[in-house]
Each structure stands twice: as structure tokens, then as C-alpha cells.
C-alpha positions as CSV (number, residue, x, y, z in Angstrom):
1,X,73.2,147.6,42.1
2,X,73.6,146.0,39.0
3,X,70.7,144.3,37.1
4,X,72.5,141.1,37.2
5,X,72.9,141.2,40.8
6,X,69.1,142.0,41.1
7,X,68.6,139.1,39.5
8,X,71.4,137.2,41.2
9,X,69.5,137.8,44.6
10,X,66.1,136.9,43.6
11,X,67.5,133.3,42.4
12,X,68.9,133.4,46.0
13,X,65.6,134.3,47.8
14,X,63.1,131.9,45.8
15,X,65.5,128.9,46.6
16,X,65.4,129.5,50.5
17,X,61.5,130.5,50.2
18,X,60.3,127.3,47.8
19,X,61.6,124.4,50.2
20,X,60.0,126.0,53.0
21,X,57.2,126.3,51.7
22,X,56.9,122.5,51.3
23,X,58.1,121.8,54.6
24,X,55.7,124.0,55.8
25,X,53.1,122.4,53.8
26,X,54.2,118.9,55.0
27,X,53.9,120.1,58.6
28,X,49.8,119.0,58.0
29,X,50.6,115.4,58.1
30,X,51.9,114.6,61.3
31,X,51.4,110.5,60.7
32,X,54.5,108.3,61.6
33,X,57.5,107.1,58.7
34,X,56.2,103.0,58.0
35,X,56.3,100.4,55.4
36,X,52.8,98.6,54.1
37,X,51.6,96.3,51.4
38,X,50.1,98.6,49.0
39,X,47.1,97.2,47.2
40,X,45.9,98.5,44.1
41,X,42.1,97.5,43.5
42,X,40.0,98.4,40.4
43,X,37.0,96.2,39.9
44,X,37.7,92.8,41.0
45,X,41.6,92.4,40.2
46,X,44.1,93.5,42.9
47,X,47.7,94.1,42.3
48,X,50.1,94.1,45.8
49,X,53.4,95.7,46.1
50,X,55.6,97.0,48.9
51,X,55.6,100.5,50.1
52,X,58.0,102.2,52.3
53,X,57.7,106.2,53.7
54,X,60.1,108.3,55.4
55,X,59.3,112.5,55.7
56,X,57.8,113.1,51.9
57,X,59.6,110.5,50.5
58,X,57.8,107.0,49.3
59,X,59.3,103.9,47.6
60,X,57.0,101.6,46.0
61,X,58.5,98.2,45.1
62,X,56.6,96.6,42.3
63,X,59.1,93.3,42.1
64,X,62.1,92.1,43.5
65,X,64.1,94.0,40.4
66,X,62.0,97.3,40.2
67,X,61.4,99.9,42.5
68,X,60.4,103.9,42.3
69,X,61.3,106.3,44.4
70,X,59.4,109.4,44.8
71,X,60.7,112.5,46.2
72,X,58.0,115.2,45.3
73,X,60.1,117.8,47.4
74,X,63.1,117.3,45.0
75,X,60.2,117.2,42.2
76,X,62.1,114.2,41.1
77,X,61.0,110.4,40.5
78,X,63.4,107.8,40.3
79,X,63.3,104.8,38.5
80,X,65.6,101.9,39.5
81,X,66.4,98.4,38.1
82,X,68.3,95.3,39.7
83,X,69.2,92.8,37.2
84,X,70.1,89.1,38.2
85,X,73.9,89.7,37.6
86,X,73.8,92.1,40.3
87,X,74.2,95.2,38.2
88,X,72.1,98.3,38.6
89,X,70.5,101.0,36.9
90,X,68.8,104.4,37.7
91,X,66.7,106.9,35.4
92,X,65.8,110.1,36.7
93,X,63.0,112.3,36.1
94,X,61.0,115.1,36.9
95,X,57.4,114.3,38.7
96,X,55.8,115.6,35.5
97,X,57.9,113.6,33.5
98,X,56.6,110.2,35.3
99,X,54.2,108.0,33.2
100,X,54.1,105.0,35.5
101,X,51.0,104.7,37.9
102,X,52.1,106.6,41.1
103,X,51.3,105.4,44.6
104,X,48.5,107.7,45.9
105,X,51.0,107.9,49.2
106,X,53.3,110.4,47.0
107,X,50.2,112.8,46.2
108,X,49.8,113.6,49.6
109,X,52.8,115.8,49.3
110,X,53.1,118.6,47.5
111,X,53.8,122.5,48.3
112,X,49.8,123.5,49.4
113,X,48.0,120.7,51.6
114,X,44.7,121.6,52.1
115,X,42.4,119.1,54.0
116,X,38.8,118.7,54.8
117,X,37.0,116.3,57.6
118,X,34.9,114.0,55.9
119,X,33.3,112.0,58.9
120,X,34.3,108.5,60.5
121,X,34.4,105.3,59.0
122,X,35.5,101.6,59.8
123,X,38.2,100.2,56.9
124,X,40.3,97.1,57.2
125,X,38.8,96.7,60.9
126,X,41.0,100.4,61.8
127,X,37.9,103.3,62.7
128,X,39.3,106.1,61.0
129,X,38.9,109.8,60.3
130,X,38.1,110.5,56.7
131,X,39.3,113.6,55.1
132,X,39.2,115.2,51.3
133,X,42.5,116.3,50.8
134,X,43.5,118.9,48.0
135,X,47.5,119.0,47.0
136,X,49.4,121.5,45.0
137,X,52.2,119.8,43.9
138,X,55.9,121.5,42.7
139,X,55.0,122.5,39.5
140,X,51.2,123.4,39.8
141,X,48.8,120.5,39.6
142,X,46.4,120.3,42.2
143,X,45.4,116.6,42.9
144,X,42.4,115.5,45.0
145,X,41.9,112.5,47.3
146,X,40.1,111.0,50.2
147,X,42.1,109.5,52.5
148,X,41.2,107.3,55.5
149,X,43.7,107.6,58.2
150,X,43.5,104.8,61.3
151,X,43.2,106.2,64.8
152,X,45.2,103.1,66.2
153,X,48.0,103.7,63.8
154,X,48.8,107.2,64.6
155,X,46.7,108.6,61.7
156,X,48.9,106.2,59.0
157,X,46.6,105.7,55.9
158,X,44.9,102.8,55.3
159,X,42.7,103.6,52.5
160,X,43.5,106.6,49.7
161,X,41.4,107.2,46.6
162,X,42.9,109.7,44.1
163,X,41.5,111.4,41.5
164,X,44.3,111.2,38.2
165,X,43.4,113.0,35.0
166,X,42.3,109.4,33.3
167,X,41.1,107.5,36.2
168,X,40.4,107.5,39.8
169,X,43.1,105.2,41.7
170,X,42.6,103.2,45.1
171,X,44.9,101.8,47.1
172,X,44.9,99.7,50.5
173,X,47.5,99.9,53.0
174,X,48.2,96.2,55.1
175,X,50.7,94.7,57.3
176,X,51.3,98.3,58.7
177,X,54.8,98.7,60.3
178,X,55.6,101.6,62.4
179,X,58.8,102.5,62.2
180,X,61.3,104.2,60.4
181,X,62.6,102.0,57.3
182,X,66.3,101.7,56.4
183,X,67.5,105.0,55.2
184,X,69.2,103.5,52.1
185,X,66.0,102.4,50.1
186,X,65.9,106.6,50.1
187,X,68.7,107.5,49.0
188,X,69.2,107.3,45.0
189,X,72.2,106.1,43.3
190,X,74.8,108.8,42.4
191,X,74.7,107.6,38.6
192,X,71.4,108.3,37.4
193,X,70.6,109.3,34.2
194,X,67.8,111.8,33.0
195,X,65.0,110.2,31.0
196,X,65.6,112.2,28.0
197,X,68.9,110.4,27.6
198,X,67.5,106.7,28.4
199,X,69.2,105.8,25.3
200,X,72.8,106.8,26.9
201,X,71.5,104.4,29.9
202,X,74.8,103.2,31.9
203,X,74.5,100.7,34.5
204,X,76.2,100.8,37.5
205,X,78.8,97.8,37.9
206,X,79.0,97.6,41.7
207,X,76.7,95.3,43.2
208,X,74.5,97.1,46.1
């Protein structure tokens, strides 16, 4: 055999093996798909957005016009704009790539999910199971959080703390529905554009 097609068959064999892995991974959170009001609280301000999940995917609406979409498996973030003419755009990028504040929901994911029990605790008026949670994500970062998961809601989270290289980040989870959310807020437009080329931006004429 050819080195080439040594080569050839090794490309082959890491792309079956590498999304396995992360399904395999994923198989540790067994909590149902929802959509929440995220809050973000550091010292006394709060900041509330809507958040959606379905498998490893996570949307997080910050306004009526902006969204993210986070699809760790993929190892891509998506950035997406509505503007009041009804036009839309869509940058791409890779998770490293992504400068905007994540939703600690998203770092749950990753290829290696180890977790730790942490004890019981009451949050939000849910008793819930604390755990310490270490992720490996897709292109080697561990990230560590604490994550209170509700025993009436089918283990959903209702607290996360995460640990970012500049800050810890801490988020709520409110108005809980269980359910699976519309498919389409997970599925990114066919136009997107890399961020390295956000200057070459086109926006997508067809009103969604």
C-alpha cells in the first residue's frame, strides 16, 4: 500500500472515531432538550436573555435581532443578525475563534465529561444535586464548572458557575420549559461566512 493511501485511511478512521467520541461523551448528560431565561449575575447587575437546547446544541438570544448558536460538536459558533428590513446575516466561526461571553450551557459539551457529586442544595426553590464538572472541549481546553441540576426538572440546570480564563461566569436558568424547541432556531443559514472574511459579509436577502 501506498503511503498516500496510508494516509488516506487514517483521515478516514479519525473522522468516524472523533464524533463518537463526543457522542459518547454526551451520553453523561441524560437531562431533557428545553428553553430558559438565562440570567447572567455578577455583583448586583443581572443581564436576561433567552436560551434554547436541543442534544449539544444551545442558542442564546441576547435581543430580538441577535442570536448565537453554539454547536461544540461541529466545533463551530455562529453568529446571526436580523435587521429591521428583514434581511439576515450569518458569520461563522470556530469555538476558539468566539470572543463573545458564552452561555455556560455550551461548556457542558465537549469530547471528555468528567463529573463529580458535590452534595445537595436548594436553588431557585428546585433541591438539586450539585456536581463539579470538568470538560474537554474539541480542540483541547479543559473548562471547569459547578452545576446545580433540579430533581423536579429531570436533572435540567438551574444554576452553572464556570470558570473562563479572565473571570468566573454565573448564570440562572428560569421559566424552565420542557420540551423540545423548534428545530429551526438550530439549524444555521446556508450562507455564512467565516469570520476571517467579515469584511466580504453578504447578507442574505430572503426574509426568514
Amino acid at each position: 500500500m501506498t503511503l498516500s493511501g496510508t494516509l488516506a485511511k487514517v483521515v478516514v478512521v479519525i473522522s468516524l472515531i472523533a464524533p463518537a467520541c463526543f457522542s459518547q461523551a454526551q451520553d453523561n448528560w441524560n437531562f431533557p432538550d428545553f428553553s430558559a431565561k438565562q440570567v447572567f449575575q455578577s455583583g448586583g447587575a443581572k443581564v436576561a436573555m433567552k436560551v434554547y437546547r436541543s442534544g449539544t446544541r444551545v442558542r442564546m438570544e441576547t435581543s430580538s435581532t441577535i442570536a448565537t448558536l453554539y454547536d461544540p460538536a461541529g466545533n463551530h459558533v455562529y453568529r446571526l443578525t436580523a435587521y429591521p428590513n428583514g434581511r439576515h446575516a450569518c458569520v461563522v466561526m470556530t469555538l476558539a475563534q468566539a470572543q463573545m461571553l458564552p452561555s455556560p450551557l455550551e461548556l457542558l459539551f465537549g469530547t471528555k465529561v468528567k463529573r463529580t457529586p458535590a452534595g445537595t442544595e436548594v436553588v431557585e426553590g428546585h433541591a438539586c444535586d450539585v456536581e463539579e464538572v470538568e470538560v474537554t472541549t474539541v480542540d483541547g481546553k479543559t473548562v471547569k464548572s459547578k452545576v446545580w441540576l433540579a430533581k423536579d426538572l429531570k436533572g435540567i440546570p438551574v444554576k452553572i458557575e464556570s470558570q473562563l480564563p479572565e473571570s468566573k461566569v454565573t448564570a440562572f436558568y428560569r421559566d424552565i420549559q420542557v420540551g423540545n424547541p423548534d428545530p429551526a432556531l438550530f439549524a444555521p443559514p446556508g450562507n455564512c461566512v467565516p469570520v476571517e472574511k467579515m469584511g466580504q459579509v453578504v447578507e442574505d436577502k430572503t426574509p426568514q
